[in-house]
KEDRENLO-701446 format. One record per residue: residue number from 1; chain; x negated, y negated, z of N, C-alpha, C, CB in turn. Coordinates in steps of 0.05 Angstrom, whole numbers, always signed. Glycine has a CB too. Layout:
<nodes>
<NUM; 'A'; <X; Y; Z>; <X; Y; Z>; <X; Y; Z>; <X; Y; Z>>
...
</nodes>
This chain:
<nodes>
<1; 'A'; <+288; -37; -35>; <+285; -54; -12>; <+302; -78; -16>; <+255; -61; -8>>
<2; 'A'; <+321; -85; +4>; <+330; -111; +4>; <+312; -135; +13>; <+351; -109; +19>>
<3; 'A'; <+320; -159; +0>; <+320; -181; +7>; <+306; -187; +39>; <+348; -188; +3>>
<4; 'A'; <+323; -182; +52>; <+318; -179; +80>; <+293; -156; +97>; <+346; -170; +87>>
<5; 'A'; <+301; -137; +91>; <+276; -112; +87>; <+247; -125; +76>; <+286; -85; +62>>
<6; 'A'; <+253; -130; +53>; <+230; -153; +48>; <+209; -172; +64>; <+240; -168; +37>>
<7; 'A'; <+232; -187; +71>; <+221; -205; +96>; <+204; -198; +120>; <+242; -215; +109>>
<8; 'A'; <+225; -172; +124>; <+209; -158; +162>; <+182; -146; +146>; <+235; -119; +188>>
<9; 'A'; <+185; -141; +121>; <+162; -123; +118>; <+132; -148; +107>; <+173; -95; +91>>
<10; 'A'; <+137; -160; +91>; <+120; -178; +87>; <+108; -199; +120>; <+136; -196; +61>>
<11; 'A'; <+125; -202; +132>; <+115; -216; +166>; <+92; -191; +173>; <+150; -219; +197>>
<12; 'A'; <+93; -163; +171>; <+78; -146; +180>; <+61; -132; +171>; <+86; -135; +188>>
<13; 'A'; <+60; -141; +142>; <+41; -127; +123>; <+20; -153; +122>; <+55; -117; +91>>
<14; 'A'; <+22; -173; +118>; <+8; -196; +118>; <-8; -203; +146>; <+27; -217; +111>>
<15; 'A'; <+2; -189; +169>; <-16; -190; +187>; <-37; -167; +183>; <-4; -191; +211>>
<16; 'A'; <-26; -136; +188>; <-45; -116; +184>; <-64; -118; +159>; <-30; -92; +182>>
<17; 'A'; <-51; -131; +129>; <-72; -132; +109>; <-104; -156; +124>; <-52; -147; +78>>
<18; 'A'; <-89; -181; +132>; <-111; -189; +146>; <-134; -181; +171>; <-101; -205; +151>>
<19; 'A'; <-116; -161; +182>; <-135; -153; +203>; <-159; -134; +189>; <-118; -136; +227>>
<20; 'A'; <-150; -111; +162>; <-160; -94; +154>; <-180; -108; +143>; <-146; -79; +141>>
<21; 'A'; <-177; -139; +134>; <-202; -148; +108>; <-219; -155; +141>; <-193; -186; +76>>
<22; 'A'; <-218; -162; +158>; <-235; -169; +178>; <-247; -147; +195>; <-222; -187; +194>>
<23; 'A'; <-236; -126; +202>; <-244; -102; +204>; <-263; -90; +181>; <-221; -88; +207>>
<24; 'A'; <-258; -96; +157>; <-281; -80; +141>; <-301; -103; +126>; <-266; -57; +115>>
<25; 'A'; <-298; -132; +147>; <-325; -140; +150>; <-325; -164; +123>; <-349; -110; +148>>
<26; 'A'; <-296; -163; +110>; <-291; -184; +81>; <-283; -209; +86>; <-270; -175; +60>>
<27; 'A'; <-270; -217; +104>; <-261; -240; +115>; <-262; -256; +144>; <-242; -237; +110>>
<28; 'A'; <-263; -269; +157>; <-265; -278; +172>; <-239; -279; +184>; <-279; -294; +167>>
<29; 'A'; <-243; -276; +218>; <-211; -282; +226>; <-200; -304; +225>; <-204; -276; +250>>
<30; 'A'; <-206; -331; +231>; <-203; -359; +226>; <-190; -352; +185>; <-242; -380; +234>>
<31; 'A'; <-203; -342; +175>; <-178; -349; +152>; <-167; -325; +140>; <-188; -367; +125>>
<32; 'A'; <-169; -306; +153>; <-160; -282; +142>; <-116; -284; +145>; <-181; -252; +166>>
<33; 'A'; <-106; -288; +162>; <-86; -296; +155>; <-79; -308; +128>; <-81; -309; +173>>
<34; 'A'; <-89; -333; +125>; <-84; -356; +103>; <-82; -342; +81>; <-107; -378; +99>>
<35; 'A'; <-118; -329; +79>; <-119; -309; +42>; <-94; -290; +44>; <-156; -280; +35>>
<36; 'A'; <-83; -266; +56>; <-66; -250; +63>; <-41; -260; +57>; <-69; -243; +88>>
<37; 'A'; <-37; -282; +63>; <-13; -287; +52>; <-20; -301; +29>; <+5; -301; +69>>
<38; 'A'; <-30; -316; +14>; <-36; -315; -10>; <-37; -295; -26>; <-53; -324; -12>>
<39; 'A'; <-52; -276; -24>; <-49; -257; -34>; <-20; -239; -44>; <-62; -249; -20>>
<40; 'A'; <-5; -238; -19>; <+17; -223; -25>; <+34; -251; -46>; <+35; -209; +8>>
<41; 'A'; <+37; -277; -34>; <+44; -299; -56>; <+40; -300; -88>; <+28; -320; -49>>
<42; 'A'; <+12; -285; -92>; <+3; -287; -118>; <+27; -255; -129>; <-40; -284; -119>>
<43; 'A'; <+16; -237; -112>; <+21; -210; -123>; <+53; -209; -128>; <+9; -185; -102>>
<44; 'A'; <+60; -218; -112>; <+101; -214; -108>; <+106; -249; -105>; <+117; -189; -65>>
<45; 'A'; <+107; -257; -127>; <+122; -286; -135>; <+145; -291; -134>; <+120; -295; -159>>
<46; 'A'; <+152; -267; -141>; <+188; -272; -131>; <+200; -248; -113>; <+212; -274; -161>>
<47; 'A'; <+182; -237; -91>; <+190; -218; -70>; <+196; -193; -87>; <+215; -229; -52>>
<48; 'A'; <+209; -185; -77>; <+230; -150; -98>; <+244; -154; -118>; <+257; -131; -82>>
<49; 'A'; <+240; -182; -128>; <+243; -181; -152>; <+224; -182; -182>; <+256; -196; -150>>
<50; 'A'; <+198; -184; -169>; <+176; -182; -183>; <+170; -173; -201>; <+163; -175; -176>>
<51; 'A'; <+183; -174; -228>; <+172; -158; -249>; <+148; -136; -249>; <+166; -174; -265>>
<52; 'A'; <+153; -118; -258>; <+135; -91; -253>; <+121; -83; -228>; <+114; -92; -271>>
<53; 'A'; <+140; -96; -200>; <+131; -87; -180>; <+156; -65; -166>; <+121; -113; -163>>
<54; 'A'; <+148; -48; -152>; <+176; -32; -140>; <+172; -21; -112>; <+184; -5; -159>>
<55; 'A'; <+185; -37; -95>; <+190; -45; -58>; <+205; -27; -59>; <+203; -76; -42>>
<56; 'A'; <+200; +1; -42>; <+217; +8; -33>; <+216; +15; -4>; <+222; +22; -46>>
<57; 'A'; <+245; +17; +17>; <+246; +24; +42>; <+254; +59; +29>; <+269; +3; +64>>
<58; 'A'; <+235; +70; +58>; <+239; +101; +50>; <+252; +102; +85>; <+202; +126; +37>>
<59; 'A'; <+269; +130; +70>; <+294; +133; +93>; <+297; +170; +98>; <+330; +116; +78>>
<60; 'A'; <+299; +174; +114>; <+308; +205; +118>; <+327; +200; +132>; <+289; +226; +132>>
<61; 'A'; <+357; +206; +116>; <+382; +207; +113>; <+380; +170; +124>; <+400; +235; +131>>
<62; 'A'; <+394; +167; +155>; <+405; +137; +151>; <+380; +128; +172>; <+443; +128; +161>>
<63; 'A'; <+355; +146; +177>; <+336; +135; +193>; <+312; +121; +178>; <+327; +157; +210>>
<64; 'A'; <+307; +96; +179>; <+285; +87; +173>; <+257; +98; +170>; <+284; +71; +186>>
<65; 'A'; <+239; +102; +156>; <+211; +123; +157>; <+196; +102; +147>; <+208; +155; +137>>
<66; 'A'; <+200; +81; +128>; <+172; +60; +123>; <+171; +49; +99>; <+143; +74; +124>>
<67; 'A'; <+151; +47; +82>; <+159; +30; +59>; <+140; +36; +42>; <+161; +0; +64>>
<68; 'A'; <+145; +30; +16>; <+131; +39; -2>; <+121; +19; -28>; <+145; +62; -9>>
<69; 'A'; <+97; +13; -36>; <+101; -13; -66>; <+78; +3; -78>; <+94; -58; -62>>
<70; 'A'; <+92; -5; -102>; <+78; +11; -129>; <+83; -20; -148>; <+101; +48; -144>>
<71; 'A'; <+66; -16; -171>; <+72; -31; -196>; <+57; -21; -219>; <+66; -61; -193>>
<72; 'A'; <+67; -31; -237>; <+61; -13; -259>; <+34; -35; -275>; <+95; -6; -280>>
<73; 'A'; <+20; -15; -286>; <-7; -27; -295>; <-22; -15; -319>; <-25; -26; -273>>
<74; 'A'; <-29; -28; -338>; <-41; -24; -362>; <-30; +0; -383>; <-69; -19; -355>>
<75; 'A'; <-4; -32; -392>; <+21; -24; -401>; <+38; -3; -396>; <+20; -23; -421>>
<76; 'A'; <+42; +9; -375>; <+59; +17; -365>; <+46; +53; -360>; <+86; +8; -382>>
<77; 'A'; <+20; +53; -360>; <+14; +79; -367>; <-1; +86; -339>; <-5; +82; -396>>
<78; 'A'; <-11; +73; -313>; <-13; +68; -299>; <+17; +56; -267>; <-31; +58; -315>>
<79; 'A'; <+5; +78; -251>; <+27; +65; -231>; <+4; +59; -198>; <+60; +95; -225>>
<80; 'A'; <+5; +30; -197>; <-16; +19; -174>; <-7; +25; -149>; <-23; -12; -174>>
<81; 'A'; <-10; +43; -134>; <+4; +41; -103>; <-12; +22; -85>; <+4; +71; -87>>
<82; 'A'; <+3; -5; -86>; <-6; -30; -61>; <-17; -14; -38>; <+22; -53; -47>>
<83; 'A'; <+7; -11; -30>; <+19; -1; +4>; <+34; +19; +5>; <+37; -21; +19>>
<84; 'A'; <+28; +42; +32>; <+43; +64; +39>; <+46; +55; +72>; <+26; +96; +32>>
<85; 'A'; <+74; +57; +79>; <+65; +51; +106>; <+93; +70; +125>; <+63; +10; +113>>
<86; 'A'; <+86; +90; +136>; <+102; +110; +152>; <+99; +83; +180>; <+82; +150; +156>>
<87; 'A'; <+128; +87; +192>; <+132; +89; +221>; <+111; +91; +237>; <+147; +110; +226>>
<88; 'A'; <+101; +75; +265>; <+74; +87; +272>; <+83; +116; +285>; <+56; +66; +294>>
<89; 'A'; <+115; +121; +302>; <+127; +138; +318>; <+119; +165; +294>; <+163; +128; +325>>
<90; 'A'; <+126; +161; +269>; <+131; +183; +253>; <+111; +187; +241>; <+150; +184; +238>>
<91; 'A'; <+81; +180; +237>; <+58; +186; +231>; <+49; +218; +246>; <+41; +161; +240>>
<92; 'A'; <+32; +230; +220>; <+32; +264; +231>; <+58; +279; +235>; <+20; +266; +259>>
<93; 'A'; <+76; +274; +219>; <+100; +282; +217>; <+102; +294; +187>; <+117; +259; +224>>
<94; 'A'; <+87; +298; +171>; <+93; +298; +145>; <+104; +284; +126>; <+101; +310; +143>>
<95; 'A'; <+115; +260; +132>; <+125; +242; +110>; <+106; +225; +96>; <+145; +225; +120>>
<96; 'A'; <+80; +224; +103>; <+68; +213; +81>; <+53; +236; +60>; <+48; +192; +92>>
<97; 'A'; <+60; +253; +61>; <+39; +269; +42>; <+74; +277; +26>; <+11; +302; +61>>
<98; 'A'; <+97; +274; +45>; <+130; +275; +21>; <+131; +248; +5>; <+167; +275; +42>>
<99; 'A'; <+121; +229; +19>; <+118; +199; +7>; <+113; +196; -14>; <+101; +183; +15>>
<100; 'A'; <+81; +216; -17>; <+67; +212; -41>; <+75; +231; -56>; <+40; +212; -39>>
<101; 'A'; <+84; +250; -57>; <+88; +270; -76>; <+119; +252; -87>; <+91; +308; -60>>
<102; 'A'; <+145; +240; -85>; <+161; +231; -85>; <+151; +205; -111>; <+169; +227; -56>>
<103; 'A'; <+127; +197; -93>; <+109; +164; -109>; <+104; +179; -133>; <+72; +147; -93>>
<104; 'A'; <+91; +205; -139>; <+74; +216; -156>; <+92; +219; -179>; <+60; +240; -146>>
<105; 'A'; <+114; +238; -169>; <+138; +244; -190>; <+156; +230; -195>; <+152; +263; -187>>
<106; 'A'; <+155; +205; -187>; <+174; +177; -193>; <+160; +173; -210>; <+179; +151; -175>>
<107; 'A'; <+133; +160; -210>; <+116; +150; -239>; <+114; +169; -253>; <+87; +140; -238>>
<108; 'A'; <+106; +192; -257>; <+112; +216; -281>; <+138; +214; -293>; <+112; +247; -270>>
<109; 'A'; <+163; +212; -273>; <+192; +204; -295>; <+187; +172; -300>; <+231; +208; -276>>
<110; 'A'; <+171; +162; -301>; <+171; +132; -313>; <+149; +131; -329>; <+169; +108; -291>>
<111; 'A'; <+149; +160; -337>; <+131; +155; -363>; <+96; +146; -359>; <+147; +128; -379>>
<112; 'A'; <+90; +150; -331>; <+61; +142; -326>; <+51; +167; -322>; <+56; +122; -302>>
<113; 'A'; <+19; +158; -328>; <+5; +193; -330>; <-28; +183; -306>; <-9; +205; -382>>
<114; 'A'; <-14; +169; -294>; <-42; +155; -275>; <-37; +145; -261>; <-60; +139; -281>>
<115; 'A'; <-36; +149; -230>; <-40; +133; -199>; <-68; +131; -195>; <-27; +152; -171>>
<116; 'A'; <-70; +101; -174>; <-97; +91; -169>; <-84; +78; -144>; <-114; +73; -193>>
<117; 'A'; <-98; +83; -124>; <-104; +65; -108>; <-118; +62; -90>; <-92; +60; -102>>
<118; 'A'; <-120; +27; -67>; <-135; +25; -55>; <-137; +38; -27>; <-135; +6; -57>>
<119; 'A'; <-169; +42; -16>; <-162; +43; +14>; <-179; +34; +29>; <-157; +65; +23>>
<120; 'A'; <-188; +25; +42>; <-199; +17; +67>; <-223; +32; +76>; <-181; +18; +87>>
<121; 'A'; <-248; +29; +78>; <-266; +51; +87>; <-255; +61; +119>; <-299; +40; +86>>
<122; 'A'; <-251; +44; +126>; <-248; +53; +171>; <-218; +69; +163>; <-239; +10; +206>>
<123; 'A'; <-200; +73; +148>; <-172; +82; +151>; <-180; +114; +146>; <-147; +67; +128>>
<124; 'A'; <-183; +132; +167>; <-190; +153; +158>; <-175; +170; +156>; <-206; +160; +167>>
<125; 'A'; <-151; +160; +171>; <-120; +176; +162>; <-112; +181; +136>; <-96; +161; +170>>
<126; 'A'; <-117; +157; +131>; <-101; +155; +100>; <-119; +166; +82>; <-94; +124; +87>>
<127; 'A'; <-148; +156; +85>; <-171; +175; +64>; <-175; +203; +63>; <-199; +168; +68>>
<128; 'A'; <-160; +211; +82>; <-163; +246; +87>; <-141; +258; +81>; <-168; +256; +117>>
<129; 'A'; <-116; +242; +78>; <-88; +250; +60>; <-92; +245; +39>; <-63; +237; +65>>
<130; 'A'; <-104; +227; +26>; <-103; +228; -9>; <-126; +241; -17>; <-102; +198; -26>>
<131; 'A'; <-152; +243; +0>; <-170; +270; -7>; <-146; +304; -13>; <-195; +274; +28>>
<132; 'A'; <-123; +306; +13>; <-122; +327; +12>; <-99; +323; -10>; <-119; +341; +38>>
<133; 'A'; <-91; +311; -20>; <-71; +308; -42>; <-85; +315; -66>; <-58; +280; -45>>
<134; 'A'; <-114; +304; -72>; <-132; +313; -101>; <-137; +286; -114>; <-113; +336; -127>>
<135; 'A'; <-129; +267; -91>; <-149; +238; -106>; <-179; +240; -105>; <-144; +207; -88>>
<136; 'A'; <-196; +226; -119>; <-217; +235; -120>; <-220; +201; -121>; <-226; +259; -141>>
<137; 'A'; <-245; +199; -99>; <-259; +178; -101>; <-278; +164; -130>; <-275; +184; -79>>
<138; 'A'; <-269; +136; -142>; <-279; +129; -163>; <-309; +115; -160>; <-258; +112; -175>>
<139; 'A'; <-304; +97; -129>; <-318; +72; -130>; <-321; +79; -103>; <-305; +43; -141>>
<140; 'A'; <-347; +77; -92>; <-356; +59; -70>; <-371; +44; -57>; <-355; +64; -60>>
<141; 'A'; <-368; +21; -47>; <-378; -2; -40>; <-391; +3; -13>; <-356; -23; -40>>
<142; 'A'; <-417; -7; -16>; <-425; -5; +16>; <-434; -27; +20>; <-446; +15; +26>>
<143; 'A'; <-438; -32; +41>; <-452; -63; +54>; <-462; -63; +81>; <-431; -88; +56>>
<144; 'A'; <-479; -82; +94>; <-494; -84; +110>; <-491; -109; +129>; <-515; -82; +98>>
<145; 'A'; <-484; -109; +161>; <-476; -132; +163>; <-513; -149; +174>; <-445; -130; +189>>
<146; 'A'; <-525; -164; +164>; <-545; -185; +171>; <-543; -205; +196>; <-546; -201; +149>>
<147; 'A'; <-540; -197; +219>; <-547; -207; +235>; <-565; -222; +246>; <-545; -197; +241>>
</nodes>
């Protein structure tokens, strides 16, 4: 991912990450922006250049398809997938289940023997692609909203 790529992508990940923490009921909208970008601030300190983080734009041939961040975690034996994010046009197209198999065997040649990552309880797209990939749920959190 360039420099630039960077940019368009962090303006649009920092909104959707905020909408998702307020959608599943963690943040408030009044500051869900603010944390969201903090967050990505803390995580990528110096953008795509981040030590043990890896931005990539994914492309089929010279067409754009979406983006991809991984970083590497508990010494290098571990690979964290942040974010997967297909095209909305090219969603149900098969490139995220090529995404991940691509993510999977990138960290296997980098010497990692373990993917983890997060997801969203309401994203049922994505929880039903890495079900059908052979992730297996570790943890889950439930909660109750008190009205």
């Amino acid at each position: 991912m360039t420099d630039g790529e960077y940019e368009t992508y962090l303006a649009t990940a920092v909104v959707q990450y905020a909408e998702s923490h307020v959608k599943a009921g963690k943040w408030t909208e009044a500051e869900s922006r603010e944390r969201s970008a903090a967050e990505y601030a803390k995580l990528l300190p110096d953008g795509v250049g981040t030590a043990g983080h890896h931005l990539c734009t994914i492309r089929d041939g010279n067409s754009h398809v979406g983006t991809l961040w991984f970083a590497e975690q508990d010494e290098g034996r571990t690979a964290y997938l942040y974010d997967i994010r297909i095209d909305a046009e090219l969603r149900g197209s098969g490139y995220g289940k090529a995404v991940m198999g691509l993510f999977e065997d990138t960290a296997r040649a980098m010497g990692m023997s373990n993917v983890r990552l997060h997801v969203f309880a309401h994203n049922s797209v994505a929880r039903g692609l890495y079900q059908r990939l052979g992730y297996a749920e570790r943890n889950v959190i439930m909660s109750k909203r008190l009205d």
